[in-house]
N, C-alpha and C positions, 0 to 999 in steps of 0.2 A: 474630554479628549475624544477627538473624531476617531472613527475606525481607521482610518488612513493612516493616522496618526499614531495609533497603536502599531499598526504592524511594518513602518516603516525601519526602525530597527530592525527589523528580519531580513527586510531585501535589503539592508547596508551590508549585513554580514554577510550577505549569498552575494554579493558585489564583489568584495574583499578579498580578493586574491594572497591573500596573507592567514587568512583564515580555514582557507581549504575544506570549505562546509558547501557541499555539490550535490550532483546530481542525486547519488542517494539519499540525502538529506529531505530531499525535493520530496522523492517519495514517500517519506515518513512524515512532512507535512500531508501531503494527496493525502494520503492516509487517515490520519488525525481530524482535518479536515471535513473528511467523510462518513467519517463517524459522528463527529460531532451534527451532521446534518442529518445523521440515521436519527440522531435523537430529539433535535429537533422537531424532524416529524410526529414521532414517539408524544413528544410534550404537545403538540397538537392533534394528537386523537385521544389522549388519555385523559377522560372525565367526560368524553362528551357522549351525551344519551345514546346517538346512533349507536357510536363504536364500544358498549359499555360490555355485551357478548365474548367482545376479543381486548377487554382488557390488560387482563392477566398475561397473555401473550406477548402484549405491548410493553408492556412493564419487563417482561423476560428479555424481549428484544434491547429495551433499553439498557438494562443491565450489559449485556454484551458487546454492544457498542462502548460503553464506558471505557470497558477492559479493553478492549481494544483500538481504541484512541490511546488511552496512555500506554500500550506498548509501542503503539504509531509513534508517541512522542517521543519514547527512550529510542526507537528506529533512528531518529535525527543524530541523536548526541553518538549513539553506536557507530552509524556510516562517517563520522567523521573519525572516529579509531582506528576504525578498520581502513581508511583512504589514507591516512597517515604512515598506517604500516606498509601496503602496497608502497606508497612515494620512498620510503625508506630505502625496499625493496629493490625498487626500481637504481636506485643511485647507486647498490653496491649490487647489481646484475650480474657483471662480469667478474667480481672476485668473489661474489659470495651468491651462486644463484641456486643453492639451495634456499636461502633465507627467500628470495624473491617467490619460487614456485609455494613457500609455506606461505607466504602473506595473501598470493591470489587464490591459493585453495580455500584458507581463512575467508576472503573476500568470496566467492564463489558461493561457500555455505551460510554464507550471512544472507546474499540474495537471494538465495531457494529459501529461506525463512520468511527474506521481507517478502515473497511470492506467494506464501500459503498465508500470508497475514491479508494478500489482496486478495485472494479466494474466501477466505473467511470472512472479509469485509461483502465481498460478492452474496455470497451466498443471504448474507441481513440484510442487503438491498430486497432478494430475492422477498424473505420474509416479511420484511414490512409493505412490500409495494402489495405483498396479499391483503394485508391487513387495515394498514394506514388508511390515515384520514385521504379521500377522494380529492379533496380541495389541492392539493398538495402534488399535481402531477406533473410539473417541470424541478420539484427536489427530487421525484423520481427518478428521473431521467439522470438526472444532474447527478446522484450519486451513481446509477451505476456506468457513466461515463467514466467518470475520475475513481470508483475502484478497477473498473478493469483498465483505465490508463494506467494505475500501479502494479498493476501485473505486465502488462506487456513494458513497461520502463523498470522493473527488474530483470526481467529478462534481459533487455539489451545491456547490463551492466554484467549479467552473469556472461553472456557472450564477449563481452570486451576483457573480464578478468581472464577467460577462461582460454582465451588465442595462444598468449605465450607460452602458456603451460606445455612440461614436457611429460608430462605425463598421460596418455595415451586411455589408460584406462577409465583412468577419473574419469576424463572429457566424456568420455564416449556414455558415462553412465551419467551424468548430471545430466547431458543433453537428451537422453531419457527421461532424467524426471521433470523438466523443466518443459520440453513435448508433452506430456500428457497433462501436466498443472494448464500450459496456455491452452490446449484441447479445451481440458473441464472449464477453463472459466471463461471461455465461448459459447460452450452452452450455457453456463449460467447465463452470463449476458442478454443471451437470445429467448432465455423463457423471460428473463423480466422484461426484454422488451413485447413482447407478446403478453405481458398482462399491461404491462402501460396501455397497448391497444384494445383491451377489454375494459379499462379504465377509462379509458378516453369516452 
């Protein structure tokens, strides 16, 4: 079976408008994804003479990535729970809009979650691009592309859940935490691309 051919089941179901598995889905794929490519590199520098100094590190890194791919992957099947509740929500608005502001808060705190899972994914880009095998500088790049594309496409789900909300306070305090999470992981960003350039 061609890879194609594997994963073409996946975008049937992100097709499927019957299925309601979106945008945050998406980024629990990015996610998984990305990790799975932190380890990749991992299995390409581990054994080899040069990198044998920063082994142990590598092996530590890989570990992390694991764990964090497979919560990436429970991120998929979560945001389709949480998406189900909001639409739930959304249909009894006006007779019941208490249930609606509890589903987008639900929703709200699920994306400050999937957000610190793309900072954490950040941060082992940061780690391996020190360490990792040299050969390997466009999975560099490429992961820490697509973890901070999962940070800043959390974010704009946390701002979409968080509009109708009438709750005044929350808002004002997520878009606190959610400011200083996209902050930090701009710097992250920006030192791993400045080691890519010492790589290069």
């Amino acid at each position: 079976m061609t890879h194609k051919e594997k994963i073409k089941p996946i975008l049937d179901d992100l097709e499927d408008k019957e299925i309601e598995f979106a945008g945050g889905s998406v980024v629990g794929m990015m996610l998984s994804i990305t990790n799975s490519l932190i380890q990749y590199i991992c299995n390409l520098t581990i054994g080899k003479k040069k990198y044998a100094p920063v082994e142990e590190e590598v092996l530590a890194i890989k570990e992390k990535a694991i764990q964090l791919r497979n919560e990436a992957l429970d991120i998929i099947d979560q945001d389709k729970l949480v998406l189900e509740k909001i639409l739930a929500g959304y249909k009894l608005r006006k007779e019941e809009p208490d249930l609606y502001e509890k589903a987008n808060k639900e929703g709200v705190e699920f994306c400050v979650q999937v957000t610190k899972k793309g900072i954490e994914t950040l941060k082992l880009v940061e780690q391996i691009s020190k360490v990792g095998n040299k050969m390997l500088a466009s999975d560099f790049k490429i992961s820490n592309i697509y973890a901070f594309a999962s940070v800043e496409a959390s974010i704009v789900n946390i701002e979409v859940n968080l509009k109708p909300m009438k709750d005044e306070a929350f808002k004002k305090e997520i878009k606190k935490i959610y400011t200083q999470d996209y902050e930090e992981a701009k710097k992250i960003k920006e030192r791993i691309q400045n080691l890519e350039k010492g790589n290069g």
